[in-house]
TIBA-45948 format. One line per 10 residues: for each residue z, x, y of N, C-alpha, C. Coordinates in steps of 0.05 Angstrom, whole numbers, plus 5000, padded with zeros to 4 digits. Last residue first. Layout:
! TIBA-45948
Z/X/Y/Z/X/Y/Z/X/Y ~ ...
This chain:
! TIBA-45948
3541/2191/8820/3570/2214/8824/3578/2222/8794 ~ 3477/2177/8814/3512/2171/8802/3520/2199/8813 ~ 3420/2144/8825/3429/2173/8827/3465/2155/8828 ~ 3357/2118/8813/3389/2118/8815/3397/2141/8805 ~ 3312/2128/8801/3318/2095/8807/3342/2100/8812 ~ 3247/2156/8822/3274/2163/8824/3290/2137/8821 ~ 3187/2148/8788/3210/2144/8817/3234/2146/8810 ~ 3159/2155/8739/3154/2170/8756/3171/2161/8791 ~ 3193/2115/8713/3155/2117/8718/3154/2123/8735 ~ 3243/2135/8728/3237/2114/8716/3199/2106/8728
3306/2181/8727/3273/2185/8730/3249/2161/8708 ~ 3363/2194/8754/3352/2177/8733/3321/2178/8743 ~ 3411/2235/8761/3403/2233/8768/3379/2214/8752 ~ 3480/2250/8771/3459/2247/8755/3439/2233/8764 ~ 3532/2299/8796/3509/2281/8795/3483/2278/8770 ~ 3548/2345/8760/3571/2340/8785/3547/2304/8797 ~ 3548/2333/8682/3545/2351/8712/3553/2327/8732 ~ 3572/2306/8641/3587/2335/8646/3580/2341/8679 ~ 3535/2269/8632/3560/2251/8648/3573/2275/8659 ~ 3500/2279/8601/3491/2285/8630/3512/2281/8644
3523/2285/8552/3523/2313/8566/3510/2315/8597 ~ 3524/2235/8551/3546/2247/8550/3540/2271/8560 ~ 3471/2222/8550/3488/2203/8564/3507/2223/8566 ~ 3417/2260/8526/3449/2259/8527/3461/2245/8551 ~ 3370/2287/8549/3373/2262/8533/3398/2238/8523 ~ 3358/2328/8600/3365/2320/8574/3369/2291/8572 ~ 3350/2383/8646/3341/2352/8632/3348/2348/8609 ~ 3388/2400/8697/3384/2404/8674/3376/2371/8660 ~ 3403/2454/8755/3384/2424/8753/3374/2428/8720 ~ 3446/2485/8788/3443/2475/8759/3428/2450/8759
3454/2535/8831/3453/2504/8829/3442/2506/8802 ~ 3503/2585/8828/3474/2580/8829/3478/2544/8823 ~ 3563/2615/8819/3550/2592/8843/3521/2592/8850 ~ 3567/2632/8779/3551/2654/8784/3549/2636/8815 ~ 3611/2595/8752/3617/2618/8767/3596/2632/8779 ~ 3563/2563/8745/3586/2543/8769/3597/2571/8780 ~ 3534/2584/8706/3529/2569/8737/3541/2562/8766 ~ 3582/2580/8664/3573/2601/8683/3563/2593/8704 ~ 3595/2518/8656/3619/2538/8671/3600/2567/8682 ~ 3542/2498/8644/3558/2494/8672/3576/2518/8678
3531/2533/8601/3512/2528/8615/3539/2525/8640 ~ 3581/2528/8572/3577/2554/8579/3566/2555/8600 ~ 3569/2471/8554/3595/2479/8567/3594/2506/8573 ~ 3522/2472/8523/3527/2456/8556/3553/2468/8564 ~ 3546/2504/8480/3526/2508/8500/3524/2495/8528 ~ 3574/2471/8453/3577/2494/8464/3561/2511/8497 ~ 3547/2426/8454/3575/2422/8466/3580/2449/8470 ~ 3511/2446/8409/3496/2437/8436/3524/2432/8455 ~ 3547/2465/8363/3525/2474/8383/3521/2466/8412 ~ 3558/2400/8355/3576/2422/8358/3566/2449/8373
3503/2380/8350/3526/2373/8367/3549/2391/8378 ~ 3458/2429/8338/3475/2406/8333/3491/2403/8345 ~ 3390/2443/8373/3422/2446/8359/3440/2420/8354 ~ 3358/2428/8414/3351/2447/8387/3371/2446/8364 ~ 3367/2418/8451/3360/2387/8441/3346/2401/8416 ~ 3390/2428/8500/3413/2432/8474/3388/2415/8449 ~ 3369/2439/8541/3377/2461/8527/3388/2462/8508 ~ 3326/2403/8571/3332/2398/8538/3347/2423/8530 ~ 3306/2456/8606/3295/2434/8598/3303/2435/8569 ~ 3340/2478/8668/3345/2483/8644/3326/2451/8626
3350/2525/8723/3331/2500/8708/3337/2504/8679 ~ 3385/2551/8768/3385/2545/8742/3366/2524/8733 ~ 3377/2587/8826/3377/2566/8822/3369/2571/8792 ~ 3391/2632/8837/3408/2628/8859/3399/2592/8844 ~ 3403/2695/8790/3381/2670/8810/3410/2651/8819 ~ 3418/2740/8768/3436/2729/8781/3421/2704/8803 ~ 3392/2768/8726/3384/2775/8759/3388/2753/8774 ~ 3399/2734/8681/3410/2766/8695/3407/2774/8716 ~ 3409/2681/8669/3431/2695/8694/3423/2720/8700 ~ 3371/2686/8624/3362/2662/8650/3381/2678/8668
3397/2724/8583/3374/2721/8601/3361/2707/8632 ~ 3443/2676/8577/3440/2698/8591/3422/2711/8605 ~ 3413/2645/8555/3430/2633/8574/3436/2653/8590 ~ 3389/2664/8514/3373/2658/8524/3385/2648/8547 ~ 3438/2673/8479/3428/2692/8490/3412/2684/8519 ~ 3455/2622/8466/3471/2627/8489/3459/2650/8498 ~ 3403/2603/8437/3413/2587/8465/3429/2608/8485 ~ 3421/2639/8392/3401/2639/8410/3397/2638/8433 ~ 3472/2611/8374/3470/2636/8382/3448/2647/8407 ~ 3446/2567/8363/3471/2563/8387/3471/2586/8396
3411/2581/8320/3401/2565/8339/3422/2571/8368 ~ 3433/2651/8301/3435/2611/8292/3420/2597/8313 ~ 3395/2711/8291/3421/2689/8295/3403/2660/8297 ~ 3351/2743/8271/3374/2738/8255/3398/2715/8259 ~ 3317/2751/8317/3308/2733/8299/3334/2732/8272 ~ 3357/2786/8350/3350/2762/8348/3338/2743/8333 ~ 3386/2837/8319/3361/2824/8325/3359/2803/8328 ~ 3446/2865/8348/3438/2845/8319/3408/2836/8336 ~ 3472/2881/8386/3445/2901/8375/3440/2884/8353 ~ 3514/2861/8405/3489/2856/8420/3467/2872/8410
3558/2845/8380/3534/2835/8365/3510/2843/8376 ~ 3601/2841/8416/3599/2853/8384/3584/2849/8374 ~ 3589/2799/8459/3584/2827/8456/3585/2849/8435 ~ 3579/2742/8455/3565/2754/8431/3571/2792/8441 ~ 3622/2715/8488/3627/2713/8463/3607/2732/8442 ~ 3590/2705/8530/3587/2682/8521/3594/2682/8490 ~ 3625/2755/8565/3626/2723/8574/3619/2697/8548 ~ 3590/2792/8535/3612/2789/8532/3625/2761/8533 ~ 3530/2779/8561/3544/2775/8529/3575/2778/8521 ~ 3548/2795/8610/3545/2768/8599/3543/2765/8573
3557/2850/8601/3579/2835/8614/3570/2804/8608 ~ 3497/2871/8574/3536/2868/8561/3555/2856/8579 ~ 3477/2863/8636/3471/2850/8603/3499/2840/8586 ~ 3498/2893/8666/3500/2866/8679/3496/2843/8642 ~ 3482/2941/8639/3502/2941/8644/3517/2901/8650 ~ 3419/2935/8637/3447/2947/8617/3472/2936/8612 ~ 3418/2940/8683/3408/2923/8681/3430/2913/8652 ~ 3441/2985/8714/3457/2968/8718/3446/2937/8715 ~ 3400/3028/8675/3431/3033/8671/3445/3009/8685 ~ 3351/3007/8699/3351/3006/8671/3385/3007/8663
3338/2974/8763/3357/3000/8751/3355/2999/8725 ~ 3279/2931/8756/3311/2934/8761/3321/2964/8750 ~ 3224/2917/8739/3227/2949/8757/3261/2947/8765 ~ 3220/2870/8724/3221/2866/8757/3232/2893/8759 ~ 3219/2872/8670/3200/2875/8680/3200/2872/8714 ~ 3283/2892/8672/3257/2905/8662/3235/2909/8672 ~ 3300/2840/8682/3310/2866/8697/3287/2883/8689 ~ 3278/2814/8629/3273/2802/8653/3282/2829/8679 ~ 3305/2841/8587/3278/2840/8596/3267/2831/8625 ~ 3360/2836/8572/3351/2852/8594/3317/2855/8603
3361/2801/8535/3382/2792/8555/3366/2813/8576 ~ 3332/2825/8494/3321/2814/8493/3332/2793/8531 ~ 3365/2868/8489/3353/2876/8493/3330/2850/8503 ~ 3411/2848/8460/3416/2854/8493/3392/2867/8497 ~ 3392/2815/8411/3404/2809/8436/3399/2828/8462 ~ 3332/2864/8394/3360/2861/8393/3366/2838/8415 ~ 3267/2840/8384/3282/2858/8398/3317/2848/8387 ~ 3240/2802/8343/3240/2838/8334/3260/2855/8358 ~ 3241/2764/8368/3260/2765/8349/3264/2786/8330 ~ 3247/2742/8439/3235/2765/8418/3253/2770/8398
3256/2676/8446/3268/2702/8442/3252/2715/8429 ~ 3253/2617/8467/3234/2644/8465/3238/2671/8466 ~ 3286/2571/8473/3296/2594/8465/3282/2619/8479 ~ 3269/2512/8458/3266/2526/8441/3271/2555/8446 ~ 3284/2501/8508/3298/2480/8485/3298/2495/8464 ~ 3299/2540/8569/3276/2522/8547/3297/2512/8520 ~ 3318/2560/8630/3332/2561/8597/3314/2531/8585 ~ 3311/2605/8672/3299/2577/8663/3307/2585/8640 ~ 3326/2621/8743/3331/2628/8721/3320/2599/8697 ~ 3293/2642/8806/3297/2615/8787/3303/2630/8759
3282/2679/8843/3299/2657/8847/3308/2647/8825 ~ 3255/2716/8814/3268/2731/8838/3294/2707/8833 ~ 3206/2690/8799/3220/2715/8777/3249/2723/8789 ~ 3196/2658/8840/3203/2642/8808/3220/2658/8800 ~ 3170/2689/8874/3196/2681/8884/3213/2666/8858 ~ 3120/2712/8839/3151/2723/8849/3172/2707/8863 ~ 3100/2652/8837/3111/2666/8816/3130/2696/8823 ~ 3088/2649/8889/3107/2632/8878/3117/2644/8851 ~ 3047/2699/8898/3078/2694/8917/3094/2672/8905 ~ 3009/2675/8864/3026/2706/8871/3052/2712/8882
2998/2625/8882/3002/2633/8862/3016/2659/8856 ~ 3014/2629/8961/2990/2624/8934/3010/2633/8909 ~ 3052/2572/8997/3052/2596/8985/3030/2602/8962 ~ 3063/2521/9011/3051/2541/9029/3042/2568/9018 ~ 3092/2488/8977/3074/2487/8983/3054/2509/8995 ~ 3142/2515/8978/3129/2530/8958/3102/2513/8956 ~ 3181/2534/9030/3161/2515/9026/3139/2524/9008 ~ 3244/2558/9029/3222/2565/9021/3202/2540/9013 ~ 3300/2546/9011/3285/2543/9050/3260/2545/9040 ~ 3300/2549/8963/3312/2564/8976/3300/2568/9010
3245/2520/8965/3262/2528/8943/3279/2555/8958 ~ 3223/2456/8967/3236/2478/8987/3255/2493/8958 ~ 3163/2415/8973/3183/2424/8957/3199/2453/8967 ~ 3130/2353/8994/3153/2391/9006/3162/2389/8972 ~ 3078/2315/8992/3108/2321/9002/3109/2350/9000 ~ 3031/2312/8934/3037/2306/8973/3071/2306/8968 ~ 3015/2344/8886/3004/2324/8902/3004/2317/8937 ~ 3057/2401/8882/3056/2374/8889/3040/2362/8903 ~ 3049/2440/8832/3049/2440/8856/3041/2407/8857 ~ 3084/2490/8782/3062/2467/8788/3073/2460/8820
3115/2523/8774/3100/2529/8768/3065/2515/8777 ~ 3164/2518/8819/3136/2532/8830/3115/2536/8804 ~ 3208/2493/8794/3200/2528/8791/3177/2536/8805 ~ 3198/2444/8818/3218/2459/8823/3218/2488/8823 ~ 3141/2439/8784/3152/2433/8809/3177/2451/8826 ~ 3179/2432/8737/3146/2456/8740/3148/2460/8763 ~ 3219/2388/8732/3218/2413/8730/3201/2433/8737 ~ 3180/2342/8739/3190/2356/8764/3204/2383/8762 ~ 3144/2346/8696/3138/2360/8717/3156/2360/8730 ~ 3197/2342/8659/3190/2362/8657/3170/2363/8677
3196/2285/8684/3223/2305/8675/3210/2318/8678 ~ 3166/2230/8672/3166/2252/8704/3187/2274/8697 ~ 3173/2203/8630/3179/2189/8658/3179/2206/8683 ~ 3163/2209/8586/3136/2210/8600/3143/2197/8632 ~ 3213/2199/8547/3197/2208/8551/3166/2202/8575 ~ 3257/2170/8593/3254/2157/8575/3235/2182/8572 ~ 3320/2205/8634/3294/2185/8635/3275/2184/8610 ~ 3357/2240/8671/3356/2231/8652/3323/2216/8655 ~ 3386/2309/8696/3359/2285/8703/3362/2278/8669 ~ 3441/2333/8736/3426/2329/8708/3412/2306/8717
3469/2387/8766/3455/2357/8763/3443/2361/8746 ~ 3520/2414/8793/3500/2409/8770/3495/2380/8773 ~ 3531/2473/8848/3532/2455/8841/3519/2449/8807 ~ 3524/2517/8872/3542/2526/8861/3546/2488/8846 ~ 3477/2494/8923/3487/2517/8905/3520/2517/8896 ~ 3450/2426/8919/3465/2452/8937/3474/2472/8916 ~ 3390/2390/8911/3415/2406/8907/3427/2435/8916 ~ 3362/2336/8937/3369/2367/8939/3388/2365/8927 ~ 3302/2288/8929/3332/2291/8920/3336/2324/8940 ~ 3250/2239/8926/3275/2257/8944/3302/2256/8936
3195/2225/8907/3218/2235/8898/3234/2256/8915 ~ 3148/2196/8908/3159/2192/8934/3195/2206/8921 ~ 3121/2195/8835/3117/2175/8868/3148/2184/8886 ~ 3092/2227/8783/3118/2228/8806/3106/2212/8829 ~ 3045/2218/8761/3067/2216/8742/3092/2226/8756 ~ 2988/2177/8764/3006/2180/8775/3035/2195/8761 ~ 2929/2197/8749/2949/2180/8745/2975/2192/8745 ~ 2867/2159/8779/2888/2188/8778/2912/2175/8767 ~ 2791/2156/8785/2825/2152/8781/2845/2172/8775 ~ 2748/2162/8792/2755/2171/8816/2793/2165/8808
2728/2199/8726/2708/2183/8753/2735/2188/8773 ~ 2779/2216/8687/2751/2207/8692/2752/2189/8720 ~ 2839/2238/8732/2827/2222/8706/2797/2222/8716 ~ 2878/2287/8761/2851/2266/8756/2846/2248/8732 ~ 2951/2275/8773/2936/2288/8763/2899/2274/8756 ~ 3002/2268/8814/2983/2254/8807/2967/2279/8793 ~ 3063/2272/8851/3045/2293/8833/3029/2276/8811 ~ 3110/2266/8906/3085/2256/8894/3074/2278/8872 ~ 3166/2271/8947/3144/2283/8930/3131/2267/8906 ~ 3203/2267/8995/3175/2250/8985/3153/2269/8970
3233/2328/8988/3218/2314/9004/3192/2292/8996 ~ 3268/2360/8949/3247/2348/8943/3243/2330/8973 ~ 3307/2425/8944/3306/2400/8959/3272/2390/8952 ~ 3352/2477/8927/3323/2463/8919/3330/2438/8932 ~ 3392/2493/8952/3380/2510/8937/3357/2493/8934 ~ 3434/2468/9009/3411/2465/8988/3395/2488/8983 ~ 3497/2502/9029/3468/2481/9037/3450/2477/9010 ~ 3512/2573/9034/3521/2545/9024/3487/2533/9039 ~ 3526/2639/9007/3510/2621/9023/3516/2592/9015
């Protein structure tokens, strides 16, 4: 399929304060990204990143405007229905990982298939092929709470692909690890994405590692100020 995986329509996301104020932490944000693509969002802490991430996943919901996730107007939809289309659509890679560290790698790679009732034998199966890909298949029964930070990451990179979502979110994926690490990692992050052709929307801190994806994108008190090739 080609066109936009996620698209923002003048989107707004204000939250209450005492008595009748509100404060504002997204104004009038329009962007899309197309599949098989990467973008990366830069911006100072408290500049709107991580809600527009929430946003995107349908965890959180926008004040005023659209949010389209896969055509899908995740305005329109209750709680039930956005969180399946989340489990279905959206793969999400966190800073810190959240690996079960009593399960093994590939066990921890196949949860997600698991709990969406997937085949157990071509959940398995789709598992070890991405651990292969990211270098850990000789390892996939080592417990996770045993490997390195980068190690982690790349599990948790996998996890995010298994059920092959059509859109990548990734917050700060490297901002656990060291350089050497974190260059690993961004570089897996894109090159799989790019082969699984899911869109790649990723926040970080890194001049350099935002310069990797195909647009960037800049988030300045809550408005969009500039977008780069």
């Amino acid at each position: 399929m080609t066109g936009p995986i996620l698209q923002f329509e003048a989107v707004d996301r204000a939250f209450p304060l005492a008595g009748d104020r509100r404060r504002h932490v997204l104004r009038g944000v329009d962007f899309s990204l197309d599949r098989g693509t990467s973008l990366a969002m830069v911006g100072r802490s408290g500049s709107g990143k991580s809600t527009l991430l929430h946003l995107a996943a349908g965890i959180d919901q926008p004040t005023a405007g659209t949010v389209l996730l896969d055509g899908v107007r995740l305005n329109d939809l209750p709680d039930t229905e956005r969180s399946l289309l989340r489990r279905d659509r959206v793969g999400l890679v966190f800073q810190f990982f959240h690996l079960l560290p009593h399960l093994s790698m590939l066990e921890n790679v196949c949860l997600p298939g698991w709990v969406a009732g997937d085949s157990a034998t071509a959940t398995r199966a789709r598992a070890r092929e991405l651990l292969d890909r990211v270098d850990l298949a000789d390892r996939a029964d080592d417990l996770a709470g045993k490997l390195s930070g980068g190690e982690m990451q790349r599990v948790a990179l996998c996890r995010a692909l298994l059920r092959r979502p059509p859109l990548l979110l990734a917050d700060e994926p490297t901002g656990n690890l060291d350089e050497k690490a974190g260059r690993q990692v961004m570089d897996l992050l894109l090159r799989l994405s790019s082969d699984e052709g899911a869109g790649l929307l990723y926040v970080t801190h890194s001049r350099e590692q935002a310069a990797l994806a195909d647009r960037v994108l800049r988030l300045r008190d809550g408005r969009l100020e500039s977008a780069q090739s």
